[in-house]
GULODREN-529240 format. One record per residue (C-alpha): residue number from 0; y, x, z. Coordinates in pm, 1 decimal. Layout:
# GULODREN-529240
NUM Y X Z
...
//
This chain:
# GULODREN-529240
0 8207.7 8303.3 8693.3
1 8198.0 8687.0 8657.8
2 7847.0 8822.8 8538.3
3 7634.7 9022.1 8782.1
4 7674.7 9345.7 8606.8
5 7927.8 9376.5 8356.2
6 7893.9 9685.3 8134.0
7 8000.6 10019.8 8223.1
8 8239.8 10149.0 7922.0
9 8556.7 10259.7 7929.4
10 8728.4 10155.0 8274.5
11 9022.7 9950.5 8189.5
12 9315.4 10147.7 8363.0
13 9454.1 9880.3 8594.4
14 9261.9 9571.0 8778.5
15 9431.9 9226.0 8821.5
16 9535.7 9151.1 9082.5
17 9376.1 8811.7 9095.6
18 9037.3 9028.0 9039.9
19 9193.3 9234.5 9326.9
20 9239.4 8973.5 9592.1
21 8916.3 8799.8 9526.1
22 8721.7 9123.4 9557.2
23 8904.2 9185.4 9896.7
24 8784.6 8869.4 10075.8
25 8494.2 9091.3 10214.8
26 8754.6 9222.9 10455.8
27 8880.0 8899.0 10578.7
28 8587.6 8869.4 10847.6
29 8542.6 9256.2 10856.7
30 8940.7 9328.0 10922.3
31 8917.1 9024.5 11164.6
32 8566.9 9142.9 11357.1
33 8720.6 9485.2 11388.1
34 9029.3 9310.1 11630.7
35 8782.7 9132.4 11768.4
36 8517.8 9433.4 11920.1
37 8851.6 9684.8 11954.0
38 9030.8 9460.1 12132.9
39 8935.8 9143.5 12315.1
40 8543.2 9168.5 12350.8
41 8565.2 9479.6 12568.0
42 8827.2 9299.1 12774.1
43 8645.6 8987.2 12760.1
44 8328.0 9097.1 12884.9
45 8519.8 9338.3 13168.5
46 8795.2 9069.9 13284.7
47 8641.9 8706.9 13199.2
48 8244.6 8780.5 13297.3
49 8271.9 9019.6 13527.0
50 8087.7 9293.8 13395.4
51 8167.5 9638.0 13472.8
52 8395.2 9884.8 13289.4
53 8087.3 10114.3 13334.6
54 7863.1 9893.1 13108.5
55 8069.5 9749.9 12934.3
56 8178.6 10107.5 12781.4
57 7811.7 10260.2 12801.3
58 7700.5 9957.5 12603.6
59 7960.0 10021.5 12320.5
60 7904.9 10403.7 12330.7
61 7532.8 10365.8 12304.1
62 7537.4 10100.4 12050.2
63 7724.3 10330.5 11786.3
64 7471.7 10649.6 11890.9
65 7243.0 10436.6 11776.1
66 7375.5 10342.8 11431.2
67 7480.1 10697.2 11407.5
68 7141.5 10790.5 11189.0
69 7133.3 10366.5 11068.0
70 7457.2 10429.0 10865.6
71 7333.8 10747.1 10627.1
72 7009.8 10561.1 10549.1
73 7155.1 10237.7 10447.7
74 7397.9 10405.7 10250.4
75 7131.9 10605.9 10038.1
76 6939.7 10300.5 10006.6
77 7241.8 10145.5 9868.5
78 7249.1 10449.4 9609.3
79 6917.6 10384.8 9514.3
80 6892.0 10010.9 9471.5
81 6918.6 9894.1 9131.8
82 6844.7 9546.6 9037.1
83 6981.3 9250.1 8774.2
84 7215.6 9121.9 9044.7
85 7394.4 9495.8 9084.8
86 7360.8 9746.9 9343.1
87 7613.5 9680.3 9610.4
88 7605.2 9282.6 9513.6
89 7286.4 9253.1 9687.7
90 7367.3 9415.1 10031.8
91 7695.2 9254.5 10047.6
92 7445.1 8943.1 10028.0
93 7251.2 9078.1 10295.5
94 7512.2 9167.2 10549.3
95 7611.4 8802.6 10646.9
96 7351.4 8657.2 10795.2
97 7305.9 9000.9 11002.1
98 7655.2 8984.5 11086.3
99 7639.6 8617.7 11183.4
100 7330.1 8634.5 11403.9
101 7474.3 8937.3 11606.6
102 7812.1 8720.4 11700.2
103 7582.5 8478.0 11819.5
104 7379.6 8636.9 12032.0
105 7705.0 8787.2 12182.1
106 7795.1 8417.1 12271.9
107 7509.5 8391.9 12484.1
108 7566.9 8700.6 12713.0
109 7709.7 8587.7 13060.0
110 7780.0 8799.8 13381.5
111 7375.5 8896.9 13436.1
112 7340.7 9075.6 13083.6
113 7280.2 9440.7 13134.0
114 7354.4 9768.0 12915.4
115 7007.3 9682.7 12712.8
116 7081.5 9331.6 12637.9
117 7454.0 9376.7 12523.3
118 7345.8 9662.1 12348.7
119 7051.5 9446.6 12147.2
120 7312.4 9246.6 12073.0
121 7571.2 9433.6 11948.9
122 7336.9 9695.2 11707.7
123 7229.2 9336.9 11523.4
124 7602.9 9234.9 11478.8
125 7679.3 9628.7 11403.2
126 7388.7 9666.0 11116.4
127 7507.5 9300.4 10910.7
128 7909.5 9497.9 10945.5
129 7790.7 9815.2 10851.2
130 7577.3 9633.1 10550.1
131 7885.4 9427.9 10425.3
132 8145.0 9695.9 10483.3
133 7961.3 9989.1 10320.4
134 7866.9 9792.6 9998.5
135 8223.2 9678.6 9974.2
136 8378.3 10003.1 10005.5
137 8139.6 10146.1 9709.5
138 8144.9 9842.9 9503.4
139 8557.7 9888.6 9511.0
140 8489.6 10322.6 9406.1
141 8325.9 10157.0 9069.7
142 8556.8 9855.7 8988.7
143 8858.2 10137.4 9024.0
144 8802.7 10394.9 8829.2
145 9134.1 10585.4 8829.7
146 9364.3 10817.2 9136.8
147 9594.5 10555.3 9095.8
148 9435.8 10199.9 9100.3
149 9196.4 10299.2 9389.7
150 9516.8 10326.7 9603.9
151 9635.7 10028.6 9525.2
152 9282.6 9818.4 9558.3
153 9219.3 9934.2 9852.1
154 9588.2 9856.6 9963.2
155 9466.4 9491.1 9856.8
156 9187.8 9490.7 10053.7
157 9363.9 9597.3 10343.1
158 9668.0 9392.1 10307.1
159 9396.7 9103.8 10287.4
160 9203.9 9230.4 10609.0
161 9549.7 9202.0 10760.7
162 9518.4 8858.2 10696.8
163 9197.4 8786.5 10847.7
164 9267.7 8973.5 11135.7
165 9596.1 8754.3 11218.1
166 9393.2 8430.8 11148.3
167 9143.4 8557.3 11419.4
168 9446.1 8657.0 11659.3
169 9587.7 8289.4 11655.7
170 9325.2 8213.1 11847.8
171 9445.2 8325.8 12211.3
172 9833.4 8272.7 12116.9
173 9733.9 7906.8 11996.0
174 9470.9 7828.6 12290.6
175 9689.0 7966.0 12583.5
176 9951.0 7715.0 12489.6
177 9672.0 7490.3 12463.4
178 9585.2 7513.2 12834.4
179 9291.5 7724.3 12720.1
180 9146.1 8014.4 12951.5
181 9127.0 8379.0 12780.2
182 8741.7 8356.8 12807.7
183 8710.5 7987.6 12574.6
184 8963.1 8134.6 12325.6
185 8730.1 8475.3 12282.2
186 8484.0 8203.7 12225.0
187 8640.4 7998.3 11952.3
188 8717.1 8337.4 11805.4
189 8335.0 8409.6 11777.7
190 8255.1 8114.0 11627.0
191 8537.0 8131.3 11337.7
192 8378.3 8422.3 11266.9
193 8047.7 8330.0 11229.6
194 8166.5 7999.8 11001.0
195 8446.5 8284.2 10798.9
196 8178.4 8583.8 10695.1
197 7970.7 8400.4 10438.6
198 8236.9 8165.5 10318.1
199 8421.5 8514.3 10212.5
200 8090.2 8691.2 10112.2
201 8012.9 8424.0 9855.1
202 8345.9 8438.3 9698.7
203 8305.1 8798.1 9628.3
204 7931.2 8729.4 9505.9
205 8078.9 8431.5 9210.7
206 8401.7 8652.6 9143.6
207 8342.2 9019.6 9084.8
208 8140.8 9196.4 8862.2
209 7977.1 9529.3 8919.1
210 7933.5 9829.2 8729.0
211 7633.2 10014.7 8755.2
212 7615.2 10411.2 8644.6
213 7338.2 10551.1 8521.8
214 7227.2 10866.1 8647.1
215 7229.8 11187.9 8449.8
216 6896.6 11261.2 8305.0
217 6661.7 11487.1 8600.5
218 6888.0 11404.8 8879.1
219 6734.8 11364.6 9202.9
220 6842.1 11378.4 9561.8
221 6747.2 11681.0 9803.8
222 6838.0 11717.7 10109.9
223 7082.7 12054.8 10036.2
224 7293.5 11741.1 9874.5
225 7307.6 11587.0 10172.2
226 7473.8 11859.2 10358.7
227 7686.3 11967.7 10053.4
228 7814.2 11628.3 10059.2
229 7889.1 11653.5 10412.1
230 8023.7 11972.6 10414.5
231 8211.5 11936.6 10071.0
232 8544.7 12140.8 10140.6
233 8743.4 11819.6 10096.8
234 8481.0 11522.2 10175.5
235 8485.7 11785.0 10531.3
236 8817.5 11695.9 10570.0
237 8822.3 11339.2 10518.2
238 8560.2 11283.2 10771.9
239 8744.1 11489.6 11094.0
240 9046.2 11339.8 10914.7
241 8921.8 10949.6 10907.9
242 8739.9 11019.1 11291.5
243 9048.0 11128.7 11441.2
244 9266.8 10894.8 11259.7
245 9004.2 10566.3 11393.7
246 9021.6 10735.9 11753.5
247 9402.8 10731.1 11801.4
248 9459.2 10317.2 11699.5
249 9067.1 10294.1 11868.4
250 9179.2 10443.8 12237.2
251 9491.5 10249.7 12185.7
252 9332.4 9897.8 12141.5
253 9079.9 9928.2 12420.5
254 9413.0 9969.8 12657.4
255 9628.9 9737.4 12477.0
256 9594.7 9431.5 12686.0
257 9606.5 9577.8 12973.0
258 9883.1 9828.0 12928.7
259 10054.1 9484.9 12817.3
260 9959.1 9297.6 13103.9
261 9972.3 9549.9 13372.7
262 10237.9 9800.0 13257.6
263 10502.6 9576.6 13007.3
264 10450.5 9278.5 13210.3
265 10390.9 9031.6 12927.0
266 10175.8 8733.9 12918.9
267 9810.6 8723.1 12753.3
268 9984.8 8516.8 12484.2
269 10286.4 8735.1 12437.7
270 10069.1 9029.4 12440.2
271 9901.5 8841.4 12153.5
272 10199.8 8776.3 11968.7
273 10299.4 9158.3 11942.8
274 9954.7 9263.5 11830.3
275 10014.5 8955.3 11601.7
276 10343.5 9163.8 11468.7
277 10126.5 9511.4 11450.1
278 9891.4 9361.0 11227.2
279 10116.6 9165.8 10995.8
280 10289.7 9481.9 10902.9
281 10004.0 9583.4 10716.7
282 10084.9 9315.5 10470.7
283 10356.3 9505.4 10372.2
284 10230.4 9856.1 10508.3
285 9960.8 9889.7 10312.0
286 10074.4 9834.1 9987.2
287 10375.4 10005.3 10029.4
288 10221.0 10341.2 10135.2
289 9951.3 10257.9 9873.0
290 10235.3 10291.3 9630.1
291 10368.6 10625.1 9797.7
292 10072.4 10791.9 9777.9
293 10067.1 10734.6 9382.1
294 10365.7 10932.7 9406.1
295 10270.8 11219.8 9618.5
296 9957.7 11203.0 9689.2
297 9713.0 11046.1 9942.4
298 9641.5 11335.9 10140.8
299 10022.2 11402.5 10174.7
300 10151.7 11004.4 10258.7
301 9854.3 10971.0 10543.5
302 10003.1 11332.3 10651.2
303 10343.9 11149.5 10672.7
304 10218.5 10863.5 10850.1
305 10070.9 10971.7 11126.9
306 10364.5 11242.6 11242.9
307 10590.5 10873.4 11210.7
308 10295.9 10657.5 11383.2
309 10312.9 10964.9 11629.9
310 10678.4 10964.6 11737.4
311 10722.6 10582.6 11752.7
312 10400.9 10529.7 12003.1
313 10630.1 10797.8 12258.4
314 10919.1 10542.0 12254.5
315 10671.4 10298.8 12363.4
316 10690.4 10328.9 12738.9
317 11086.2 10331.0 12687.3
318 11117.4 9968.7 12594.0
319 11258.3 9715.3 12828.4
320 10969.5 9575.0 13048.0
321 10894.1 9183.1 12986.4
322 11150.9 9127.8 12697.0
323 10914.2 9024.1 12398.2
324 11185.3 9074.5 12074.1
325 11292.0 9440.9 12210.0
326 10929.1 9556.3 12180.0
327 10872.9 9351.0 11822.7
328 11020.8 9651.1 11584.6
329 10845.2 9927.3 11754.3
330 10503.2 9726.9 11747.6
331 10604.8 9625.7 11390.1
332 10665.1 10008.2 11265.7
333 10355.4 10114.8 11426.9
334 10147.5 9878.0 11271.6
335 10280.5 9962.2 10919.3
336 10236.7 10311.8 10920.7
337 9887.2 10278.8 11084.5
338 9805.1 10060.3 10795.9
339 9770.3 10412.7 10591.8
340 9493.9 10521.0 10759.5
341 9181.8 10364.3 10645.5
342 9352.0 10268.7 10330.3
343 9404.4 10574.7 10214.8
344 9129.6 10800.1 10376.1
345 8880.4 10542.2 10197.1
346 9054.5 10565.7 9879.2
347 9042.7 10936.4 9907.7
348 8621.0 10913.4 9939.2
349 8629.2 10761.2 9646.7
350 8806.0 11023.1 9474.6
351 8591.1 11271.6 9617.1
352 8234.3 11056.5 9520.8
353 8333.9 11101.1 9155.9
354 8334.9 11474.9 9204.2
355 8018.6 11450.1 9389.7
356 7897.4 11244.7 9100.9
357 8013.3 11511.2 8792.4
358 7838.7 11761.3 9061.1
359 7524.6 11629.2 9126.8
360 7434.9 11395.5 8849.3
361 7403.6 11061.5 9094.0
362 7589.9 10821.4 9287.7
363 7688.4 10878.0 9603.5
364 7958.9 10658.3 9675.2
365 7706.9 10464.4 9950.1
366 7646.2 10796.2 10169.9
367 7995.3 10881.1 10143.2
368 8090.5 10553.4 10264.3
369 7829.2 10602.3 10501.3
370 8029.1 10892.8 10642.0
371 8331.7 10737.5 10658.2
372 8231.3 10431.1 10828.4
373 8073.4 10634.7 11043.0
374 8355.3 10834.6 11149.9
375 8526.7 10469.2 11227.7
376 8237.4 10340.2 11435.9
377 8170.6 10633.5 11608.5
378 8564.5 10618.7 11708.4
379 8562.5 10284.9 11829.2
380 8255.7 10368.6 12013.6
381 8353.7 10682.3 12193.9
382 8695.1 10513.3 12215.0
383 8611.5 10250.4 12402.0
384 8357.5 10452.2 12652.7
385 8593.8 10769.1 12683.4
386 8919.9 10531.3 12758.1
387 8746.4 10316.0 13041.0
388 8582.0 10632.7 13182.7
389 8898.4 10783.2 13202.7
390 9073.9 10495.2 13319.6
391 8847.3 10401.0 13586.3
392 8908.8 10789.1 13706.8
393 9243.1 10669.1 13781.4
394 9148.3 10430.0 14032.2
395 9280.3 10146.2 13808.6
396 9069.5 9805.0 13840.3
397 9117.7 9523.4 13512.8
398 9006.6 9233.3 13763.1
399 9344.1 9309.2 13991.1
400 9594.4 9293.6 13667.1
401 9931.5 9355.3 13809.1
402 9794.3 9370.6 14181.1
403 9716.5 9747.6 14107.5
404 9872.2 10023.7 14261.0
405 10189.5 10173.9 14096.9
406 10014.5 10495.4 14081.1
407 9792.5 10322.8 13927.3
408 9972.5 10125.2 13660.1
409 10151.3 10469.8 13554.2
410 9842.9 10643.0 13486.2
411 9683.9 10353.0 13260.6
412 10062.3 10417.4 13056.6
413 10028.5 10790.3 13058.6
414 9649.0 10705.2 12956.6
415 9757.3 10461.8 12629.8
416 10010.5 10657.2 12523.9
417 9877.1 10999.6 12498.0
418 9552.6 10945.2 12333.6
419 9631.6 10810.3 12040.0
420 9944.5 11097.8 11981.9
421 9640.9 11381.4 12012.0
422 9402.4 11226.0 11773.1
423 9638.2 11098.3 11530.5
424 9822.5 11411.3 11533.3
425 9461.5 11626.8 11456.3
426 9375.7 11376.3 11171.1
427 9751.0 11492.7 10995.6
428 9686.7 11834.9 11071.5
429 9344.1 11911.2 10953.0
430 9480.4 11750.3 10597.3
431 9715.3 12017.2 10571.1
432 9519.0 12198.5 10233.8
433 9320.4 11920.4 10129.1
434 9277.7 12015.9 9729.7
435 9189.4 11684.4 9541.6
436 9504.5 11640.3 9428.0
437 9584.7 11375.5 9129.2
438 9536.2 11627.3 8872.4
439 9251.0 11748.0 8955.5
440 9130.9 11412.7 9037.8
441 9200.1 11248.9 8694.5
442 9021.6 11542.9 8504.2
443 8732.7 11466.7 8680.4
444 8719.0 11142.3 8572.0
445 8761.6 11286.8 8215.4
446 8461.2 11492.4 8274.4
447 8266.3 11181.1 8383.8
448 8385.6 10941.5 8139.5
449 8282.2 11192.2 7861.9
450 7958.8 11291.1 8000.4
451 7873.3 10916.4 8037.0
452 8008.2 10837.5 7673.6
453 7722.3 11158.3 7556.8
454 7477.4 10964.2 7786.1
455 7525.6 10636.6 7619.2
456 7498.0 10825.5 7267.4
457 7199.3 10997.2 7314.4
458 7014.2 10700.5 7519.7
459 7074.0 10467.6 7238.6
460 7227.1 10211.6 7509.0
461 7523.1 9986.8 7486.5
462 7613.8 10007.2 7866.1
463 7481.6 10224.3 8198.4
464 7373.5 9989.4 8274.3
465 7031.9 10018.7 8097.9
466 7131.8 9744.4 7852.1
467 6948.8 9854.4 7528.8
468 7197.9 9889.6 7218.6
469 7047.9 9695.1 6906.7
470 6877.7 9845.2 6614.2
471 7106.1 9989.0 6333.7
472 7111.2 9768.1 6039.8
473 6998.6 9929.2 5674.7
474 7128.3 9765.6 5428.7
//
């Protein structure tokens, strides 16, 4: 078993990738509660219970407003917790049983629940996410120290998500075969989730140690850092970069299954089974890109992706209607260069907290999280409440499926397909001059490792952790 806090030397220059995978099991419910809200609970609660689009997208707009201001504050408390156990260790800790009592209050809304209630319900499941997902990401900034090993960890971690989120999306293919209804498969899917979140949680908590950084002597936080860190020339970037890239795939999943349905004319299974293929090509997506961007950068392959993400969503209304393996490459190719996104974006915060750390003289790596998974939220929040307002302009109804007007059906297309293009395309452009480029990443971590190395010479410690170095000997 790894010890809580392992000492904060040197960085070794490249993790296992055992340590790698077992770290990453934190996304396994995350990736797979992410499909889950995007996807199939706004459709569940609009199609199986009966509630309206209205509420349904107020409820999920509202509940992100709300964690708006949560998200900052938990990530400076993250910054400034420091016991035996580690810093993010503990809040990873935390976030399951918040997580887990959230899905099941879901479970007991039926047709009668109103905006309030659902939206109760969701900030509960929204603060345990927020707790695991924000610890995770800046636990991973301090197990990788370099450009080049962030990249690839966070790769891993997404390449694992990928995983979780295809165990959770068995559930419909499996249960419609089954002789299941749409509403008792969302259901099993709930449950899964509340069995898989601490089952991962704990084998982070047994397998990963954590190294905690001392701050540099008379550091403090003010609130002038705050807004440098948010509008950091590059961290600036990231965030309109990561907001726009989480709106594009965001508006896209909150149509998905009914621009499958209603527009492609595919089952609720088969729709299933191509979402299935989108999110098994980040298996090899991630990685992959994760490995291009040591070679040109991360600002540069995310650039890439999303022009290529761009142009393959515009062939999508050109596939043959009802015809399951013609769609599969497009879906596939999608899904692989989408898998950049928050792979790379959160790799790239990392980069930029360790600037922010030589800067200011304390970790930040929790509020910058903060930001970014605040970006993300707030997309999937304003994705889901802008797409169904806009839909619902277009006189389509969910409850009549395929019984819709033509004029109807062609405007929920036009509706899918050109949302994500103008977000995605924004997050590529407002990259164009990002400056943290490998170089100047890696002599920042120079900077840092030799200002810590003073630190540890002048406090008389063995680690930065506090750990107190013994006595010389006199002989």
């Amino acid at each position: 078993m790894a010890s809580p806090m392992a000492p904060a030397g040197p960085s070794p220059q490249r993790l296992s990738l055992g340590l790698s995978l077992a770290f990453a099991a934190t996304s396994l419910p995350l990736s797979a509660l992410g499909i889950a809200v995007s996807v199939h609970l706004p459709a569940y609660f609009a199609a199986s219970l009966g509630v309206e689009l209205a509420v349904v997208g107020a409820a999920f707009a509202l509940a992100r407003a709300i964690d708006v201001p949560i998200e900052p504050a938990l990530g400076l408390a993250m910054d400034r917790t420091t016991t035996r156990w580690g810093r993010y260790r503990v809040w990873t800790l935390l976030g399951a049983p918040f997580l887990m009592a959230g899905l099941f209050l879901l479970l007991q809304a039926d047709s009668s629940v109103g905006t309030g209630g659902l939206v109760a319900f969701l900030l509960v499941m929204y603060l345990g996410s927020s707790m695991l997902l924000l610890s995770h990401s800046a636990w991973a900034s301090t197990l990788a120290a370099s450009y080049n090993d962030r990249a690839r960890l966070f790769g891993v971690i997404t390449a694992v998500g990928v995983a979780g989120a295809v165990s959770v999306l068995l559930f419909p293919i499996v249960m419609e075969q089954l002789g299941y209804t749409d509403a008792q498969a969302i259901r099993a899917m709930i449950w899964y989730l509340i069995a898989l979140a601490p089952l991962a949680v704990l084998l982070v908590i047994w397998r990963t140690p954590e190294r905690v950084m001392r701050d540099a002597p008379g550091a403090r936080f003010r609130l002038r850092d705050y807004v440098e860190l948010v509008f950091d020339r590059n961290m600036f970037r990231v965030i309109v970069a990561d907001l726009a890239l989480g709106l594009g795939p965001g508006w896209m999943a909150a149509l998905y299954l009914f621009y499958s349905r209603d527009y492609m004319g595919f089952t609720s299974g088969q729709a299933n089974i191509l979402l299935l293929i989108y999110i098994v090509a980040g298996i090899a997506g991630a990685p992959s890109l994760a490995w291009v961007a040591t070679r040109i950068g991360k600002h540069r392959a995310v650039i890439a992706s999303a022009i290529l993400y761009s142009l393959l969503l515009v062939s999508l209304p050109l596939l043959p209607k009802g015809v399951l393996l013609a769609s599969a490459p497009t879906l596939f190719f999608t899904g692989f260069f989408a898998a950049s996104f928050n792979v790379l974006t959160r790799a790239m915060t990392a980069d930029v907290a360790d600037e922010m750390r030589l800067r200011q003289g304390k970790e930040r790596g929790g509020l910058l999280y903060a930001l970014t998974t605040l970006t993300n939220k707030v997309a999937a929040g304003v994705g889901i409440a802008l797409t169904f307002w806009v839909l619902g302009q277009t006189g389509y109804d969910p409850q009549l499926g395929d019984r819709n007007t033509p004029e109807a059906v062609r405007s929920l297309m036009l509706v899918f397909v050109a949302g994500p293009i103008v977000f995605v395309s924004l997050g590529a452009l407002v990259l164009l001059g990002y400056g943290l480029t490998p170089a100047r990443a890696a002599e920042t971590r120079r900077q840092l490792d030799a200002r810590e190395a003073a630190m540890l010479a002048g406090a008389g410690v063995e680690s930065l952790t506090g750990e107190e170095a013994p006595p010389p000997r006199r002989d």
